[in-house]
GUSE-243482 format. One record per atom (N, C-alpha, C, O): residue in one letter; x, y, z; residue number from 1. Coordinates in steps of 0.001 Angstrom, whole numbers. Layout:
> resn|xx|yy|zz|resi
> A|X|Y|Z|NUM
...
***
This chain:
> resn|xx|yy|zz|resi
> X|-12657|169152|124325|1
> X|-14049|169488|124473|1
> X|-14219|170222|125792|1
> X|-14339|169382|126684|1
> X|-14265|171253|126185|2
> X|-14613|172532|127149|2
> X|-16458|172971|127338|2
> X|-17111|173862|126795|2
> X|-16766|172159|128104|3
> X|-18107|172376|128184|3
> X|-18792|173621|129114|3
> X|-18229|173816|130192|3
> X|-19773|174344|128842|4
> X|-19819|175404|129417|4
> X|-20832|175000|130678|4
> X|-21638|174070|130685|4
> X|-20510|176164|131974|5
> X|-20703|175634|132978|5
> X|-22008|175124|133711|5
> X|-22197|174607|134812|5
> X|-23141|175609|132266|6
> X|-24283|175068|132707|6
> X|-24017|173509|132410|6
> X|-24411|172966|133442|6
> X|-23702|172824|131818|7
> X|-23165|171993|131261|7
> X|-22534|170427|131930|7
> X|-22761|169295|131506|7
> X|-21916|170730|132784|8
> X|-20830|170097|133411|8
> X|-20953|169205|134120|8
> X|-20063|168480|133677|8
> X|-21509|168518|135141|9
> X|-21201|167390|136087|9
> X|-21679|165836|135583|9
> X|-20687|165411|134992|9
> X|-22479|165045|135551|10
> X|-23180|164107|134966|10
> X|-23002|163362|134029|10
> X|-23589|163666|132990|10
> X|-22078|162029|134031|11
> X|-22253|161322|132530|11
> X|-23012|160040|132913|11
> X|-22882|159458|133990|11
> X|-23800|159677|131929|12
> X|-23941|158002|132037|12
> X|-23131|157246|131100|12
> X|-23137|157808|130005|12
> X|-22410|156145|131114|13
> X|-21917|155425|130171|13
> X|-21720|154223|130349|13
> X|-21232|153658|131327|13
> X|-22303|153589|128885|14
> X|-22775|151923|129164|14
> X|-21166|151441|129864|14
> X|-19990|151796|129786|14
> X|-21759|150710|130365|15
> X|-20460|149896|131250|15
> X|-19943|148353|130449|15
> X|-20042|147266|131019|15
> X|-19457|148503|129212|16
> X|-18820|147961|128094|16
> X|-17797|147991|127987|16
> X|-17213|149032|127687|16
> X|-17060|146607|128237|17
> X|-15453|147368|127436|17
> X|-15067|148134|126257|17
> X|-14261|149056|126132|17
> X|-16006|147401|125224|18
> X|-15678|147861|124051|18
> X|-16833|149472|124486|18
> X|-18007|149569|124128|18
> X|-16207|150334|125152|19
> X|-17435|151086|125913|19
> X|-18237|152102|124449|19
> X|-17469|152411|123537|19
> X|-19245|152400|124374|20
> X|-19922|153573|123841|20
> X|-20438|153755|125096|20
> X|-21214|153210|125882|20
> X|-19341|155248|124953|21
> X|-19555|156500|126144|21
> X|-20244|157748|125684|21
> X|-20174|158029|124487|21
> X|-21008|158650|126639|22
> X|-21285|159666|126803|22
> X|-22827|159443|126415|22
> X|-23338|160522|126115|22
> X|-23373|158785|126364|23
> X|-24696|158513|125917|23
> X|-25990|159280|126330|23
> X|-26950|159501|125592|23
> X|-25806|159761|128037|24
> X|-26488|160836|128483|24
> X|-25634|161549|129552|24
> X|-24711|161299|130328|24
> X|-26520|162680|129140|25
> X|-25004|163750|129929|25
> X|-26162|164942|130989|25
> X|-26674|165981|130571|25
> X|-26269|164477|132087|26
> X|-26424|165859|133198|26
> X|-25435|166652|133809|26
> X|-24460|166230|134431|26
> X|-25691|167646|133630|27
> X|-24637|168611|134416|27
> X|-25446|170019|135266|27
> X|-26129|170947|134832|27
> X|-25009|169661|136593|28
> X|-25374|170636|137635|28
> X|-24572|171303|138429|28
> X|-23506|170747|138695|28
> X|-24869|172797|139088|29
> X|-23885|173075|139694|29
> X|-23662|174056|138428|29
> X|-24257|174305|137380|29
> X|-22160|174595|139268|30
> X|-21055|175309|137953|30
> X|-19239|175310|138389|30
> X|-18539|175527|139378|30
> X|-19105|174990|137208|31
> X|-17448|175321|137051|31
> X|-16829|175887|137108|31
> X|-17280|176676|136278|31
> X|-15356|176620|137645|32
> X|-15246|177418|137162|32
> X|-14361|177117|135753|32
> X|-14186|176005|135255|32
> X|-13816|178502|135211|33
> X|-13239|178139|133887|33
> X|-11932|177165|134033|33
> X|-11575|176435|133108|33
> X|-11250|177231|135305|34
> X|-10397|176489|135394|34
> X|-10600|175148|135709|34
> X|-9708|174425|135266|34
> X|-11645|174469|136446|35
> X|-12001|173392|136374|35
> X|-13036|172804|135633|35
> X|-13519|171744|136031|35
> X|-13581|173529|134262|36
> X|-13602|172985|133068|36
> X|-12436|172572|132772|36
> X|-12106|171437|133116|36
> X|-11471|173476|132003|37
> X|-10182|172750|131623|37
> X|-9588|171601|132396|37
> X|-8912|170828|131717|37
> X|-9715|171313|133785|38
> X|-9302|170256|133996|38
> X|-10083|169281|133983|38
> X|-9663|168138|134167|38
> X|-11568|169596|133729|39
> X|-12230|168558|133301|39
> X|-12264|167726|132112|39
> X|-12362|166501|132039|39
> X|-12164|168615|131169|40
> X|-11493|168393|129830|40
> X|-10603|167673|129915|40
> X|-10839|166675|129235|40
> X|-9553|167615|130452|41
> X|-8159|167083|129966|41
> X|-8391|165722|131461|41
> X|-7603|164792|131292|41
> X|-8956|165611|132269|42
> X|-9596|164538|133290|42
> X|-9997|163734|132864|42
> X|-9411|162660|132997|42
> X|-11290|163815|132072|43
> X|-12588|163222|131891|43
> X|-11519|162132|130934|43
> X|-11409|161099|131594|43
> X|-10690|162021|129590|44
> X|-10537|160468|129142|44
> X|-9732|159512|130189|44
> X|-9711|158285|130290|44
> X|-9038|160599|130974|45
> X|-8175|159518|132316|45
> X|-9650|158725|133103|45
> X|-9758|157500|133131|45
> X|-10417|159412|133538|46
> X|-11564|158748|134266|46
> X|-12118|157757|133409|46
> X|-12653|156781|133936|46
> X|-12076|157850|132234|47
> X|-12790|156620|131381|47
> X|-11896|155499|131365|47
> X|-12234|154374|131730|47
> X|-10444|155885|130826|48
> X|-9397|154854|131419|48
> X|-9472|154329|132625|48
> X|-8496|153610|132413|48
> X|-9646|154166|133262|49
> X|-9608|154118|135257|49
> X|-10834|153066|135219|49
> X|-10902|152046|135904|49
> X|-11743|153495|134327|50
> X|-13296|152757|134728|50
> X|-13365|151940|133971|50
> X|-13961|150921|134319|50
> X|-12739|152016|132473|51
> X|-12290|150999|131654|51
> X|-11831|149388|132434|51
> X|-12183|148212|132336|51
> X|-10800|150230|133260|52
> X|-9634|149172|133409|52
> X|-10604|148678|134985|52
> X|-9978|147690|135371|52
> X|-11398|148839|135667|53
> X|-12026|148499|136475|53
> X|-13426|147564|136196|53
> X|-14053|146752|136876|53
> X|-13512|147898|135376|54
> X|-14550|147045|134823|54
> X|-14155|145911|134429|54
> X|-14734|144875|134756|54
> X|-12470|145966|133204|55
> X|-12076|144613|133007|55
> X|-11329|144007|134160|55
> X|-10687|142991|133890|55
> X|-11299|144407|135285|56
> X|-10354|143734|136592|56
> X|-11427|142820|137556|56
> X|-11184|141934|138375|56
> X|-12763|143438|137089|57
> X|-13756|143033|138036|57
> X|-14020|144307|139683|57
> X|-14654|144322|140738|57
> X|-13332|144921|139138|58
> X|-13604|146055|140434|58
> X|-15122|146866|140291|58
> X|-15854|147110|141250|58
> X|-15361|147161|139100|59
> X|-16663|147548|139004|59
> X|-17312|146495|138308|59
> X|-16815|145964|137316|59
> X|-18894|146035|139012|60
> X|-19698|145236|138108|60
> X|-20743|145632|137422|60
> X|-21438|146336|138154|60
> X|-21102|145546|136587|61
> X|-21908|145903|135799|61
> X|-23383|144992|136596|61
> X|-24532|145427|136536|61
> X|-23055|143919|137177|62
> X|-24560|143129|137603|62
> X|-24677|143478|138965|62
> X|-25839|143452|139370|62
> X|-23739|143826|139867|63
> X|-23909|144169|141251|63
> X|-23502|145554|141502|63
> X|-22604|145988|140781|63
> X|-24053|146412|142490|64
> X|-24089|147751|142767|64
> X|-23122|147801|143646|64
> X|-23186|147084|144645|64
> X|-21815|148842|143389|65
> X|-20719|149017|144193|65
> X|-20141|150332|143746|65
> X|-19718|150383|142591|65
> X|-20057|151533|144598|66
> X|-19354|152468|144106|66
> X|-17761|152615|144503|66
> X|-17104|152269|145485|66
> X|-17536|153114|143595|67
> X|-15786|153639|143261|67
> X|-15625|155068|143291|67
> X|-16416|155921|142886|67
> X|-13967|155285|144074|68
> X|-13786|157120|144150|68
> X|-12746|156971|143051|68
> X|-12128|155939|142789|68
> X|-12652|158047|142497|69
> X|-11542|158310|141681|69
> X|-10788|159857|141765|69
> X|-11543|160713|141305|69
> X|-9585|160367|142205|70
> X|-9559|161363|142223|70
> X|-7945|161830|141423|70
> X|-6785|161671|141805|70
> X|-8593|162526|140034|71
> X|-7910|163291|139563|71
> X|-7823|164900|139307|71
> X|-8844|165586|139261|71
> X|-6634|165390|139158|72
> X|-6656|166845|139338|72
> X|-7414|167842|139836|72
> X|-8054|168760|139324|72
> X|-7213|167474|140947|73
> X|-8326|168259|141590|73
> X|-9443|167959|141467|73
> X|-10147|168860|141924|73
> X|-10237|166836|140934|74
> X|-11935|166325|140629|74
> X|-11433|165192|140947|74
> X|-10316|164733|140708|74
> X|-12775|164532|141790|75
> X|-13187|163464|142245|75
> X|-13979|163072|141293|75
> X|-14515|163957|140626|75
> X|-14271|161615|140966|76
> X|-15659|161118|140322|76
> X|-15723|159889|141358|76
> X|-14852|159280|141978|76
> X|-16870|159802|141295|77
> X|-17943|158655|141809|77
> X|-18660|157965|140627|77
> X|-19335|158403|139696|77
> X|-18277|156750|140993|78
> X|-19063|156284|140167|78
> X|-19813|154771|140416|78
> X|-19579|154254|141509|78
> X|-20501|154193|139684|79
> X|-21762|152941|140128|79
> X|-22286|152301|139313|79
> X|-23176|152954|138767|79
> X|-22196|151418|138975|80
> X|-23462|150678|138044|80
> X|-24718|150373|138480|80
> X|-25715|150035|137842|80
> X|-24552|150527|139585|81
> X|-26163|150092|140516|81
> X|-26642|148985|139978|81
> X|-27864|148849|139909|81
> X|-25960|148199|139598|82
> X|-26262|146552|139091|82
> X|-27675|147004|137941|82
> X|-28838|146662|138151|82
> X|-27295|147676|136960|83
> X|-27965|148580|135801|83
> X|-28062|147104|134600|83
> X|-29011|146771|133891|83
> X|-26659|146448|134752|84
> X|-26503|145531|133663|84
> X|-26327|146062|132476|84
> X|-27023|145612|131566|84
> X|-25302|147210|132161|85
> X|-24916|147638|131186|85
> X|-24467|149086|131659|85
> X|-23474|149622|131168|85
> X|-25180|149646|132557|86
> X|-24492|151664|132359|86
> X|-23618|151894|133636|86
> X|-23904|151606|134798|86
> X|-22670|152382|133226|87
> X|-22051|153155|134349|87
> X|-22585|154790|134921|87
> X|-22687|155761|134172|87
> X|-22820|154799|136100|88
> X|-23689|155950|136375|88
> X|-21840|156985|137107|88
> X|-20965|156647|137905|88
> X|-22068|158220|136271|89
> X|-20847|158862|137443|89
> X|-21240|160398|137243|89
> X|-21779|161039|136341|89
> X|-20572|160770|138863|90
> X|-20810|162180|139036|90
> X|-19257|162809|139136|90
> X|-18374|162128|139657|90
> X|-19014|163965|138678|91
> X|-17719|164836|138707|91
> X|-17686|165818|139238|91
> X|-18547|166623|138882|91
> X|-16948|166152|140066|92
> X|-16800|167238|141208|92
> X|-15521|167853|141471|92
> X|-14458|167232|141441|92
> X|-15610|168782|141667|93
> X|-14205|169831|142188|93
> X|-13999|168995|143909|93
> X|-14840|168683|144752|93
> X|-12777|168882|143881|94
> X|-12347|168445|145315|94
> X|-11836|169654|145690|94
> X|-11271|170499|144995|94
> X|-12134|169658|147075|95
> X|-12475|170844|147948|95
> X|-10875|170621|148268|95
> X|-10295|171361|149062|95
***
């Protein structure tokens, strides 16, 4: 999935193991074409990562704590802001 660059930064996703992801999607800023593609091929490693943080207890879903994550060249941030269900994350080109 190659999203175009109006498109790009912003996911929310319930913070579930059994997760339903992508539920709302902002994207600001722009990409270029090459870091779409690595967003593309990024973005299920970052769900893995937040997956496995959620079941470790590193991210909580009831208390607000952010996490860095940095793959291929993109960073994500991410937070539940003690939401009690969503994971809030932003995706970025690392400088």
């Amino acid at each position: 999935m190659i999203l175009p660059p109006a498109l790009a930064q912003g996911w929310y996703r319930r913070a579930s193991v059994c997760i339903t992801w992508l539920t709302g999607l902002v994207l600001r800023g722009s990409f270029s074409p090459i870091h779409l593609k690595k967003l593309d091929l990024a973005f299920p490693l970052f769900v893995e990562q937040l997956e496995d943080m959620l079941r470790a207890g590193e991210l909580n879903p009831h208390q607000q704590r952010q996490v860095n994550i940095q793959l291929a060249s993109l960073t994500c941030i991410a937070d539940t802001r003690g939401s009690c269900g969503y994971v809030y994350i932003s995706i970025y080109p690392t400088p």
